[in-house]
C-alpha positions in Angstrom: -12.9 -15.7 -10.9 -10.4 -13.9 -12.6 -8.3 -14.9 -15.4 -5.7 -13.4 -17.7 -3.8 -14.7 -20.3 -0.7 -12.9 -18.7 1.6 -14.6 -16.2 2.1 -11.9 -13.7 4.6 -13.7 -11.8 7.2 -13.9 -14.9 6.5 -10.6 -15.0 7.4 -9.0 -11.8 10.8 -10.6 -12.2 11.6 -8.3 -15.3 11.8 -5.2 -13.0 14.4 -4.8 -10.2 13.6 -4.7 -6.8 15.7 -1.7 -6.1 14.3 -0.1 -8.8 10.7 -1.3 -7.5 11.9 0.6 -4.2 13.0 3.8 -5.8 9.6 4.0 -7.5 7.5 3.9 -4.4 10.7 5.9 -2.2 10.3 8.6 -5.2 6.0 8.8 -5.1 5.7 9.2 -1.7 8.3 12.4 -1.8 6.9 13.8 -5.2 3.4 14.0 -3.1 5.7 15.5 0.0 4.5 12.3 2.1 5.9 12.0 6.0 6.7 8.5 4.9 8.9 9.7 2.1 10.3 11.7 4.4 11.4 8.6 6.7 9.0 9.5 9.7 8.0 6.1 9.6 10.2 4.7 11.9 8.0 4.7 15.3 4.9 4.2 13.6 4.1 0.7 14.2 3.0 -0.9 17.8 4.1 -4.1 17.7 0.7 -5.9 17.5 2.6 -9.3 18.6 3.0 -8.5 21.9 -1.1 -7.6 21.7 -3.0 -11.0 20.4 -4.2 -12.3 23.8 -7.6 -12.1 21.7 -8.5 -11.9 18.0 -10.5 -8.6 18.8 -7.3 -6.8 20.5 -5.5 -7.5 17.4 -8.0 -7.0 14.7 -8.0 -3.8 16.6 -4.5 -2.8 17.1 -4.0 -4.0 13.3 -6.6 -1.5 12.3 -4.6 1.2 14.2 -1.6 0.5 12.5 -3.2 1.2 9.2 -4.5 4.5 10.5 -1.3 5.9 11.7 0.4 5.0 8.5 -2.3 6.1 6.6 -1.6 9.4 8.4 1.9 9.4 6.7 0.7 9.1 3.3 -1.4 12.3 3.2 -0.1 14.5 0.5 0.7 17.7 1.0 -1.3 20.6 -1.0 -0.3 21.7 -4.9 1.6 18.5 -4.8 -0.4 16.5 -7.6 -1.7 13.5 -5.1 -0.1 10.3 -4.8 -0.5 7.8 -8.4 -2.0 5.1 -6.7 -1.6 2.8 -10.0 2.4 3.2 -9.9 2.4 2.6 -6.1 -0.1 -0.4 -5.8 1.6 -2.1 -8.7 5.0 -1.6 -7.3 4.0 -3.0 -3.9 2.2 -5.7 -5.0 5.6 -6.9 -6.7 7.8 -6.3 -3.7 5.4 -8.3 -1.2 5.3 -11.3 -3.9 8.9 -11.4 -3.7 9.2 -10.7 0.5 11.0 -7.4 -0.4 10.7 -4.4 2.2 9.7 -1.8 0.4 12.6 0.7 1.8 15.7 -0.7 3.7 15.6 0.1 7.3 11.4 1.1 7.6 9.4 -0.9 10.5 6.7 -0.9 8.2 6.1 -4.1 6.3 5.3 -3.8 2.8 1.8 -5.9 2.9 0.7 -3.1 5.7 1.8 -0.3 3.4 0.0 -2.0 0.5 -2.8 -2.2 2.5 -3.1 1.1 4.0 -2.1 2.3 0.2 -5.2 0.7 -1.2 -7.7 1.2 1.7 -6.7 5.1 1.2 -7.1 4.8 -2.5 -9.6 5.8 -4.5 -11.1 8.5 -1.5 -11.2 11.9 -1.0 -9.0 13.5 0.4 -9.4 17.2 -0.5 -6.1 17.3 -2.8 -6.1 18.0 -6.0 -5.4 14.7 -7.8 -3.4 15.2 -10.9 -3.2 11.1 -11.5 -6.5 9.4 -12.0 -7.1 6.1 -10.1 -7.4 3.4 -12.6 -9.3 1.3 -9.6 -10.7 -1.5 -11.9 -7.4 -2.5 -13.4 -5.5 -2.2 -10.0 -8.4 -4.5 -8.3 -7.3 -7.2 -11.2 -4.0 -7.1 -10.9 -4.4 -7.6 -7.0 -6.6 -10.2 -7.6 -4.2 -12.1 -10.0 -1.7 -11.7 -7.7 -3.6 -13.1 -5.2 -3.6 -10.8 -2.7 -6.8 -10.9 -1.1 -5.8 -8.4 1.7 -4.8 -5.8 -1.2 -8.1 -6.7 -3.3 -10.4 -6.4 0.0 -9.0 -3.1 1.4 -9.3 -2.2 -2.5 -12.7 -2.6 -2.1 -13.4 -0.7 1.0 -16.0 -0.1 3.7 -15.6 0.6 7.3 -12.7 -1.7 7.7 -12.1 -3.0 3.8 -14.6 -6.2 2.8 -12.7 -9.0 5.3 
């Protein structure tokens, strides 16, 4: 169990949401993302209309992650994405129910997800910011996101 003599949920409410939003808007196009580019808009199945079974939408879930993980690839001599900023700033807006940019069709706990199960690996770009992945698996863990903390984790599919 973890425990910390910080509260992180009178924390989070020290820093603006907009501001929260601008932050992850603004890493994503410093790395020259195609989802800071707003090509995220037709990204997303809708995996609703797909749960006949838990397999087809364990599945279709999984899917999801993979395109958007497609749309956080940097692009080259751009310095990598800083997975601490980015994690830290999601992790806020999905405790609060905030999207992370007005108008996207992808939810903030999927990005968060997609941004931790892609953290952390190689991905043949020079990384200028250096993943900090111990403190970033705390903070998800005191947050109590166990979706965050297992894709943090990794494997095939993140530890769940």
């Amino acid at each position: 169990e973890v425990h910390s003599s910080v509260d992180f949920n009178n924390v989070q409410y020290d820093l603006p949401s907009e501001w929260l939003k601008e932050i992850v808007t603004g890493a994503f196009c410093n790395a020259g993302c195609d989802i800071g580019l707003g090509f995220d808009s037709s990204v997303l199945r809708k995996s609703e209309a797909f749960e006949s079974t838990r397999d087809e939408y364990n599945s279709c879930y999984r899917q999801d992650m993979l395109r958007i993980e497609n749309l956080l690839n940097p692009q080259e001599n751009s310095g990598g994405l800083d997975y601490d900023l980015l994690i830290a700033a999601l992790l806020i807006l999905v405790q609060r129910d905030e999207k992370w940019r007005d108008g996207t069709s992808i939810p903030t706990q999927i990005l968060l997800n997609a941004v931790c199960d892609k953290a952390g690996r190689k991905t043949g770009i020079d990384q200028k910011f250096i993943f900090d992945g111990a403190t970033m698996m705390r903070l998800c863990a005191l947050s109590e996101n166990y979706q965050a903390t297992a894709f943090l984790i990794g494997g095939k599919n993140g530890i769940i």
